[in-house]
C-alpha positions in Angstrom: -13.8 -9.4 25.7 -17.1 -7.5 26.3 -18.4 -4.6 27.4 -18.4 -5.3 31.7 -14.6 -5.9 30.9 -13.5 -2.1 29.5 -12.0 0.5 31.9 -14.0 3.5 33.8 -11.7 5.7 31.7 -13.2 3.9 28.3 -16.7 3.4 29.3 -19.3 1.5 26.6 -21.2 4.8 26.5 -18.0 6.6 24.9 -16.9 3.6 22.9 -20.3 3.4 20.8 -21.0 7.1 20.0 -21.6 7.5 16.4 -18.6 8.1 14.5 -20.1 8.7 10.8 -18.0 10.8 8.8 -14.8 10.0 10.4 -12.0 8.9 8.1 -8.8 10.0 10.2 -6.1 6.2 10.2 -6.2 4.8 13.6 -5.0 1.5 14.6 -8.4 1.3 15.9 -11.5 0.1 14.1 -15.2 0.3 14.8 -18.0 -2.8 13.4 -21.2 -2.2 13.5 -24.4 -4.7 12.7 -22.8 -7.5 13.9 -25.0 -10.3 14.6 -26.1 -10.1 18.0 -24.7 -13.2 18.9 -21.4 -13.0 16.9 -18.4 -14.7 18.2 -14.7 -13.4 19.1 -13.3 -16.3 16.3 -16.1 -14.3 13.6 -15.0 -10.8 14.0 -11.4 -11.8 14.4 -11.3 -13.6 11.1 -12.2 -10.6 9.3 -8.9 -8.3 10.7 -6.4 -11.8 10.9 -5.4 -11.7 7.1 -4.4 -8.1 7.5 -1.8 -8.5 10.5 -1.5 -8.9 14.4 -5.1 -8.2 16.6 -3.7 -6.6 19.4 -6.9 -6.2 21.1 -10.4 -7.4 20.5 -13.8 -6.0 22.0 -16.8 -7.3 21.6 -20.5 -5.1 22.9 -23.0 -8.2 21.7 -26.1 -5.6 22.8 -25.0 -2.9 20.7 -24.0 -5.0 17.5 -20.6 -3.3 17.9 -17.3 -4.3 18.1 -13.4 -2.5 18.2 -10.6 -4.2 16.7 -6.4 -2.9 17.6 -4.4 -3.9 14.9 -0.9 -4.1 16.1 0.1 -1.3 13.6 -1.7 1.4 11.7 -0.4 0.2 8.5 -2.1 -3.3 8.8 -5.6 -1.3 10.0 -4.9 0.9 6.8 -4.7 -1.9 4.7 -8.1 -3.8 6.4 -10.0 -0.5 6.1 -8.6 -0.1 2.1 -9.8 -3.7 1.6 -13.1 -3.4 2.4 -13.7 -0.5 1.0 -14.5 -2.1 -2.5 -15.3 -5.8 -0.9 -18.6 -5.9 1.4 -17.6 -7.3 4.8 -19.9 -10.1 5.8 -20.5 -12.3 8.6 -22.8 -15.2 8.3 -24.3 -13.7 5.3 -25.1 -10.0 7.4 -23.2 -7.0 6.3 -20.8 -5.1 8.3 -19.5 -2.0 8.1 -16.0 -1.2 9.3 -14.6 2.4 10.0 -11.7 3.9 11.7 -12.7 4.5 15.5 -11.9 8.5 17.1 -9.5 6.1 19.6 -6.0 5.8 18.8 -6.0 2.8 21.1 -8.4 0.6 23.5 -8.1 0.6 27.0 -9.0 -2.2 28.8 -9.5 -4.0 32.6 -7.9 -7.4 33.0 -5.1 -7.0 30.3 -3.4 -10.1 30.8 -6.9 -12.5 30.3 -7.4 -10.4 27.4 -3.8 -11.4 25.5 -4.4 -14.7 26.5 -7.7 -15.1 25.1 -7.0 -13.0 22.1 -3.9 -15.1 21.7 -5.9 -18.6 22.0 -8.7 -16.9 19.6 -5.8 -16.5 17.0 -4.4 -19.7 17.5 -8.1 -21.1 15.7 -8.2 -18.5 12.8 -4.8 -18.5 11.9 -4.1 -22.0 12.2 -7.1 -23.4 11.0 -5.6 -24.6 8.2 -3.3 -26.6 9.9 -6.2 -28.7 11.0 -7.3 -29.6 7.1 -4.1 -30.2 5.4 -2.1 -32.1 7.7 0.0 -29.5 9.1 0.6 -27.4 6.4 -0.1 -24.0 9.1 0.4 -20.6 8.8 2.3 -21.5 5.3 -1.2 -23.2 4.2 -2.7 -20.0 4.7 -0.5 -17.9 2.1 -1.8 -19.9 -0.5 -3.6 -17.9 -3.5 -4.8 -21.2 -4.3 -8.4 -22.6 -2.7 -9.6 -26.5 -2.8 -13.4 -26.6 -3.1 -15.7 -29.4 -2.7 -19.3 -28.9 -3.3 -21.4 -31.2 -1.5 -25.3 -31.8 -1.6 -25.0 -31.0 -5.5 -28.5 -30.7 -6.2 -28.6 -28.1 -9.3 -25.6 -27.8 -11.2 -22.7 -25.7 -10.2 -20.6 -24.4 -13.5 -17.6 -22.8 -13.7 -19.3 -19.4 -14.1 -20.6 -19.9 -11.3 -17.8 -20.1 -9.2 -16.1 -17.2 -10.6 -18.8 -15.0 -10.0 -19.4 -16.0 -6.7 -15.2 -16.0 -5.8 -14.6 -12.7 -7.8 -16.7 -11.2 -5.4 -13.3 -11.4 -2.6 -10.7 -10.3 -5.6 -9.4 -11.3 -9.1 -9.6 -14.8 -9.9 -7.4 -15.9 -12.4 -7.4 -19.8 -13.3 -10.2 -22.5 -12.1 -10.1 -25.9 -12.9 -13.1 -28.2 -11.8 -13.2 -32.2 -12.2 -15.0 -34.9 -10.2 -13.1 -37.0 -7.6 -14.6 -39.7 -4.8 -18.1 -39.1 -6.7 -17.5 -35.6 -5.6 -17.9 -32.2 -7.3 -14.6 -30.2 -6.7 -12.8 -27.2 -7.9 -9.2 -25.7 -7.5 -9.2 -21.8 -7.5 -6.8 -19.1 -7.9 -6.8 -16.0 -6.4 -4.3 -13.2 -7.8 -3.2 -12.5 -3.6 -3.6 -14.9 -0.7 -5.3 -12.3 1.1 -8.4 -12.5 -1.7 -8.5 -16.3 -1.2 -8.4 -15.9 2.7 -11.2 -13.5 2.9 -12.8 -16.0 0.6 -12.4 -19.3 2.9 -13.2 -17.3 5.7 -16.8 -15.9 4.3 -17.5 -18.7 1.9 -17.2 -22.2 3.6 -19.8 -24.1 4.9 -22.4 -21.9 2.6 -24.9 -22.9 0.6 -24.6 -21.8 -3.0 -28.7 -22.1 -3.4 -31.2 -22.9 -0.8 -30.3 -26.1 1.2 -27.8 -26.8 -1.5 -24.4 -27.0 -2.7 -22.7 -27.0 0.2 -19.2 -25.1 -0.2 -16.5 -26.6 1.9 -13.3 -25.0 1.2 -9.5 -25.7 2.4 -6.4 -23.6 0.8 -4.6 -26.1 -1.6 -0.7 -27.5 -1.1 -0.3 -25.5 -5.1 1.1 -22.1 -5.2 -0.3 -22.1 -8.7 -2.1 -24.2 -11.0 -1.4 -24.6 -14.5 -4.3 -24.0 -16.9 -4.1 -25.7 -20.7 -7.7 -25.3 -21.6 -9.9 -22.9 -22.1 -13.3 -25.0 -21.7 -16.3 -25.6 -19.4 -14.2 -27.5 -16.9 -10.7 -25.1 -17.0 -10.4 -21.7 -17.3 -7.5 -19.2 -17.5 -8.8 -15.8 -17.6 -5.7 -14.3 -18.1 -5.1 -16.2 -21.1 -8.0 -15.7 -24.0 -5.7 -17.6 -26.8 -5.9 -20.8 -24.6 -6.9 -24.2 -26.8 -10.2 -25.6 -26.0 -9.7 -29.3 -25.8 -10.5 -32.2 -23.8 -9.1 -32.3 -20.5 -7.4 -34.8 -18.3 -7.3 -33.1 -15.1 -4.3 -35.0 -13.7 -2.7 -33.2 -16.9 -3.7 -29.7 -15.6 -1.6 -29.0 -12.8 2.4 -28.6 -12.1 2.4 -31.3 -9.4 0.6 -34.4 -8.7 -2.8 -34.1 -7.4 -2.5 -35.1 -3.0 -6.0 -37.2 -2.2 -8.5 -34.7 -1.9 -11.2 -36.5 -0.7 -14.0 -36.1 2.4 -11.4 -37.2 5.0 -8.7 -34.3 4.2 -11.5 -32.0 5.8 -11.6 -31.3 9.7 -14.7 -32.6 11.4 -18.1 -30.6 10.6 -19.0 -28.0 13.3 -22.4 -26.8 13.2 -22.5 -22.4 12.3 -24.3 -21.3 15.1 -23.6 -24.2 18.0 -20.1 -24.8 17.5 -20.8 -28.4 18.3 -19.9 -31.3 16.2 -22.3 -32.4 13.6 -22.5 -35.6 15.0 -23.0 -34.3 18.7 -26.7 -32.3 18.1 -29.7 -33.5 17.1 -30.8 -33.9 13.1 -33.2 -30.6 13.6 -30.1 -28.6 14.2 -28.2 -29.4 10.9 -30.5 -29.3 8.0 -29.5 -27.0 5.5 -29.7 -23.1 6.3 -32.3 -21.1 4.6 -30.6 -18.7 3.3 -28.4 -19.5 0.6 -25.0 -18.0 -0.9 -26.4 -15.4 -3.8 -23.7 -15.5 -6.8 -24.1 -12.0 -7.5 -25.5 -8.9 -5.1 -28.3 -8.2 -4.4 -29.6 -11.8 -2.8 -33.0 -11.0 -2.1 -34.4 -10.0 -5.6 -36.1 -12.4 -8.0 -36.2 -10.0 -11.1 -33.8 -9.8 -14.2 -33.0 -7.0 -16.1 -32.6 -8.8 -20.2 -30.8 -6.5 -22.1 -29.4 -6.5 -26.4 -32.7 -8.3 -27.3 -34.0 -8.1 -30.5 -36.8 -5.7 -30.8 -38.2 -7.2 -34.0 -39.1 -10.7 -32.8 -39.0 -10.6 -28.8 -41.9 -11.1 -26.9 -43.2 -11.9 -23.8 -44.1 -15.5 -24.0 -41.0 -16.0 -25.8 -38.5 -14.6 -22.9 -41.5 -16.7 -20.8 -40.7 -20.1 -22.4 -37.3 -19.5 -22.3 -36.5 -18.5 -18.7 -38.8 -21.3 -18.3 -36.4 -23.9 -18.2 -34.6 -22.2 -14.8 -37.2 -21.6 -12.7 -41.3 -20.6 -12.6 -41.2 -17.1 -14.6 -43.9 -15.0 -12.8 -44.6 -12.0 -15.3 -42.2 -10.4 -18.1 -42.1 -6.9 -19.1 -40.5 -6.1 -22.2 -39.5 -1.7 -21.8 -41.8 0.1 -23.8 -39.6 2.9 -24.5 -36.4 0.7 -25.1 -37.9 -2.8 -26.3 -34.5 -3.6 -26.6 -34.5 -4.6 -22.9 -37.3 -6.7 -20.5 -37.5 -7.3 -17.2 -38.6 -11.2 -16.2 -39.5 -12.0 -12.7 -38.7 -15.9 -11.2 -40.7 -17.2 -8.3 -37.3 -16.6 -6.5 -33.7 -15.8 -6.0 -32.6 -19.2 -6.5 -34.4 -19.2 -9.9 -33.6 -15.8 -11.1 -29.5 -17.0 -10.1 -29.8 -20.5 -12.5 -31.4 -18.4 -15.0 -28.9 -15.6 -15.3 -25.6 -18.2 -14.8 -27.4 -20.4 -17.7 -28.9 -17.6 -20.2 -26.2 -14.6 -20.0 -24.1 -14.4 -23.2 -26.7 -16.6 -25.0 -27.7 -15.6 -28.3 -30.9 -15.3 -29.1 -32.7 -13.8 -32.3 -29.6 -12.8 -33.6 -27.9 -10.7 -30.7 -26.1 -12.1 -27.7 -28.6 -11.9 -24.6 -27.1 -9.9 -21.1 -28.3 -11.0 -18.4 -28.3 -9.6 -14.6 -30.4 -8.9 -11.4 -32.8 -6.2 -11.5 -33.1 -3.2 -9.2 -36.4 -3.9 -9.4 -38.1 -6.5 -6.5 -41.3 -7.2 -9.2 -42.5 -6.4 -12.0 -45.4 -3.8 -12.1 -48.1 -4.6 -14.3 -49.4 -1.8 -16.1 -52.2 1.1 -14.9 -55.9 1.2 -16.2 -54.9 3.5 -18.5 -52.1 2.2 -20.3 -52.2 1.8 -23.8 -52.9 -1.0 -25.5 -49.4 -1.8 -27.0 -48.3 -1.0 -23.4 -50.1 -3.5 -21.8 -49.4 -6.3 -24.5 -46.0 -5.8 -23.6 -46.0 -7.2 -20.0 -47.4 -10.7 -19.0 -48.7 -12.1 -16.0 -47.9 -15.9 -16.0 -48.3 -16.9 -12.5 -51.1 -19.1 -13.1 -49.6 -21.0 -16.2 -49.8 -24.6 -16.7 -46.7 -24.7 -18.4 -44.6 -24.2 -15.0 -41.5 -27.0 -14.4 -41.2 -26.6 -10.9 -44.6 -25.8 -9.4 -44.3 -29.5 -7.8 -42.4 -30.1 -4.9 -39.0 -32.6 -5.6 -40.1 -32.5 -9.2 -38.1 -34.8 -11.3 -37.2 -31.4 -13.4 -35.1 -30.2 -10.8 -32.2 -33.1 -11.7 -32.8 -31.8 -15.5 -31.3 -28.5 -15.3 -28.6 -27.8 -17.8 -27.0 -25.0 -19.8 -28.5 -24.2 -23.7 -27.1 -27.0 -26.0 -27.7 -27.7 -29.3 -29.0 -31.1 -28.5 -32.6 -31.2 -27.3 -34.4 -33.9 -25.1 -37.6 -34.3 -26.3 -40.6 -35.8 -24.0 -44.3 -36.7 -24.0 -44.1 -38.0 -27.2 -47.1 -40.1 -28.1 -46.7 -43.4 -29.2 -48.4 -42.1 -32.8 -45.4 -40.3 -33.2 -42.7 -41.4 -35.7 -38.8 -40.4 -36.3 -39.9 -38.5 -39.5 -42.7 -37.0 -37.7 -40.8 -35.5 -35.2 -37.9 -33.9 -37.9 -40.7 -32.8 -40.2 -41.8 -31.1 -37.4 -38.4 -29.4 -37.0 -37.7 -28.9 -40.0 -40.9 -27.3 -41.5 -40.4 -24.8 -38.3 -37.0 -23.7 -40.0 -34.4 -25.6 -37.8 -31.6 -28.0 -39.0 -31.7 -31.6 -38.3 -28.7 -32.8 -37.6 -29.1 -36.4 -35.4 -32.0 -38.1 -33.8 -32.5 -41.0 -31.5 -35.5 -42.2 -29.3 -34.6 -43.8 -25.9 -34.4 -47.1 -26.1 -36.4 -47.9 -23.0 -39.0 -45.3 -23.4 -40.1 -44.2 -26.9 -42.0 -41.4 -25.0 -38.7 -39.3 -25.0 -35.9 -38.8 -27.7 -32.8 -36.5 -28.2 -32.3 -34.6 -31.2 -29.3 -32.2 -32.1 -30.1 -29.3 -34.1 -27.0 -27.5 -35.9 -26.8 -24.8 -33.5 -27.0 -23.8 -29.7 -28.6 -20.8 -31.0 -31.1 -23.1 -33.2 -32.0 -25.0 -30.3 -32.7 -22.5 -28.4 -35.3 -21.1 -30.8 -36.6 -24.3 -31.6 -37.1 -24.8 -27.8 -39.3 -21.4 -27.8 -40.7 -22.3 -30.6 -41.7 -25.4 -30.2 -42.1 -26.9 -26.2 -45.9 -27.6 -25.3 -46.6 -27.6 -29.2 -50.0 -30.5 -29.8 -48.8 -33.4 -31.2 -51.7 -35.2 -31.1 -55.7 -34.1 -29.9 -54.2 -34.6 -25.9 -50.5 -34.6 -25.6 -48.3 -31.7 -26.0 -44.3 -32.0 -26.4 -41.9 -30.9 -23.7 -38.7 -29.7 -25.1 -35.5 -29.0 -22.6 -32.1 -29.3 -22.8 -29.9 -32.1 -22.7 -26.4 -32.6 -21.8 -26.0 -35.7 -24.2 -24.8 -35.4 -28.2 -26.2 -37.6 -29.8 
């Protein structure tokens, strides 16, 4: 319905007046910034998990839009919702409100029910189309499949819960791999958390031109956590064993096929065609990517319950290294407790706080989280000297990862372990060079091995995470011999 379609009694002009401050219920809600081409099926999907749309306008020019529930108690309910969840629509915020109308009045009623109805019939029901008729009764599922396709960096199980927990509580995860495919079950403490969540999350990218979320709402009503571990997670239970997990083991039924074909067909976000019906410059990867945490645009971390005694800039520098290109670091002059470290990006500064948070480092566990900050100022002229020693500007470092464009490094991205890969080691170098090394530096040798087929790299397990972090600080780009320098990272092997 649009704007030529309202009544002369309800013109556009008196449907868009500004109606800040108004916070009387009404069966009638007003959007605003909508995207200027939003669809009927977009704005719908935000009111359907709340109740019956009797009536749906749509006023593309103004970015508005009015929604009828069919009763105030279900508008009510929508408004109370989004008061502590950010509505979104293809990534865009919208802000909801109750409208001054107690109802919308309308030309060309009978179109209207017809099209809403047919409109409905999509949202509700679209998840009859991915699990074989399942319907409506699909929908009322707490419980969320996930496939993550395009898995270019690695996507943990923190990951997911930060990004999910932004639509409710999330209370069990279990991830495994199936068909050579990344995939996750999720459960939501309402099916109206994991609806909201399907609705906003599928089809986006977790980081730029990556990680493709495709979501369906599972056949489970629940799912049966018996690990606590970096595959399974039951957050409502912290006395949970942490074992090894067979993830046909995990779940009170049998696990249906969830492979590529359970999905429906690909549609393309902004042409509704098929994938396979528009041309390849039409469906690469959008630009902008799913952020796990708010705000999206900001590249800058805020490092807080550092040591003061033995942080510095180049330390936080190496570290952060390992995620992304660290731009400049500014440990608080005033609180040295706390630093803020700037990433060449969002995508960066996301790895590096999913990887790094709860860390410990120095001693004291590491807190991690995006900055208010968009950069990192570098001090004034007049600054003293402690001051300015403080913050670092390492944009033109050689020791950047990424700087090169499909680097192999990207593939190499992994949480802290206490197993290190070791590379660029010169063929000079021996197995007692490399744990002298080590061990004169203060870190515990547990296991080493060089790669059989290339000398030039080698794992070796220290006896700590926390060790191997330091010893990565400590000890990547050190001079092993009058032109090669060592290249320390983490590994996800043990040795």
């Amino acid at each position: 319905m649009n704007s030529s379609q309202l009544s002369s009694v309800d013109g556009p002009d008196r449907l868009c007046v500004s109606e800040h401050g108004q916070s009387i219920p009404s069966r009638v809600l007003h959007l605003r910034q909508l995207p200027v081409d939003v669809t009927e099926q977009e704005v719908l999907a935000l009111a359907d998990p709340f109740g019956r749309v009797s009536k749906l306008i749509t006023l593309k020019a103004k970015k508005q839009g009015f929604v009828e529930m069919a009763s105030e108690e279900a508008a009510v309910t929508m408004m109370n919702y989004y008061a502590s969840i950010q509505p979104t629509i293809r990534n865009q915020p919208v802000y909801i409100q109750y409208s001054t109308h107690r109802e919308l009045k309308t030309d060309n009623l009978t179109n209207q029910r017809a099209a809403l109805h047919g409109i409905s019939g999509v949202a509700v029901h679209s998840g009859n189309m991915a699990s074989g008729g399942e319907g409506r009764a699909a929908c009322q599922s707490p419980v969320l499949r996930i496939i993550v396709e395009n898995l270019f960096y690695p996507v943990t199980l923190e990951v997911l819960q930060q990004i999910f927990s932004k639509f409710g509580s999330v209370l069990k995860i279990i991830t495994f791999t199936r068909n050579n495919q990344f995939q996750a079950l999720l459960q939501f403490s309402e099916a109206i958390h994991a609806q909201h969540a399907k609705t906003s999350l599928d089809g986006q990218n977790i980081y730029n031109g990556c990680c493709t979320l495709r979501i369906d709402f599972s056949k489970l009503s629940a799912l049966n956590v018996k690990y606590n571990n970096d595959k399974s997670r039951d957050f409502t239970r912290a006395d949970l064993p942490t074992g090894e997990m067979d993830p046909t083991t995990a779940f009170s039924v049998a696990l249906p096929p969830y492979g590529a074909s359970a999905f429906p067909p690909t549609f393309h976000q902004h042409t509704g065609l098929p994938m396979t019906a528009i041309p390849s410059s039409l469906v690469s990867p959008p630009r902008v990517s799913l952020q796990v945490a708010p705000p999206a645009v900001h590249s800058v971390l805020l490092v807080s319950n550092l040591n003061p005694e033995s942080i510095s800039p180049h330390c936080l520098f190496i570290l952060f290294g390992v995620y992304g290109d660290v731009q400049r670091v500014k440990i608080l002059f005033n609180k040295k407790e706390n630093a803020l470290v700037q990433m060449s990006d969002a995508t960066q500064a996301q790895l590096a706080m999913s990887h790094l948070n709860g860390q410990r480092l120095h001693g004291n566990v590491m807190r991690v989280m995006l900055s208010k900050h968009p950069v990192v100022q570098l001090p004034r002229g007049r600054a003293g000297q402690e001051e300015q020693a403080l913050t670092r500007d390492f944009s033109g470092s050689s020791l950047h990862r990424f700087k090169k464009p499909g680097s192999k490094n990207f593939n190499n991205i992994f949480p802290p372990s206490a197993t290190l890969h070791l590379s660029n080691i010169p063929s000079s170098a021996s197995e007692e060079d490399l744990k002298d090394l080590f061990s004169s530096s203060g870190f515990t040798v547990v296991a080493f091995k060089f790669f059989q087929k290339d000398r030039k790299m080698a794992l070796m397990q220290l006896a700590s995470v926390e060790e191997a972090i330091e010893a990565l600080i400590a000890l990547h780009d050190h001079q092993l011999d009058h032109n090669q320098h060592l290249r320390v990272s983490f590994s996800k092997s043990t040795i």
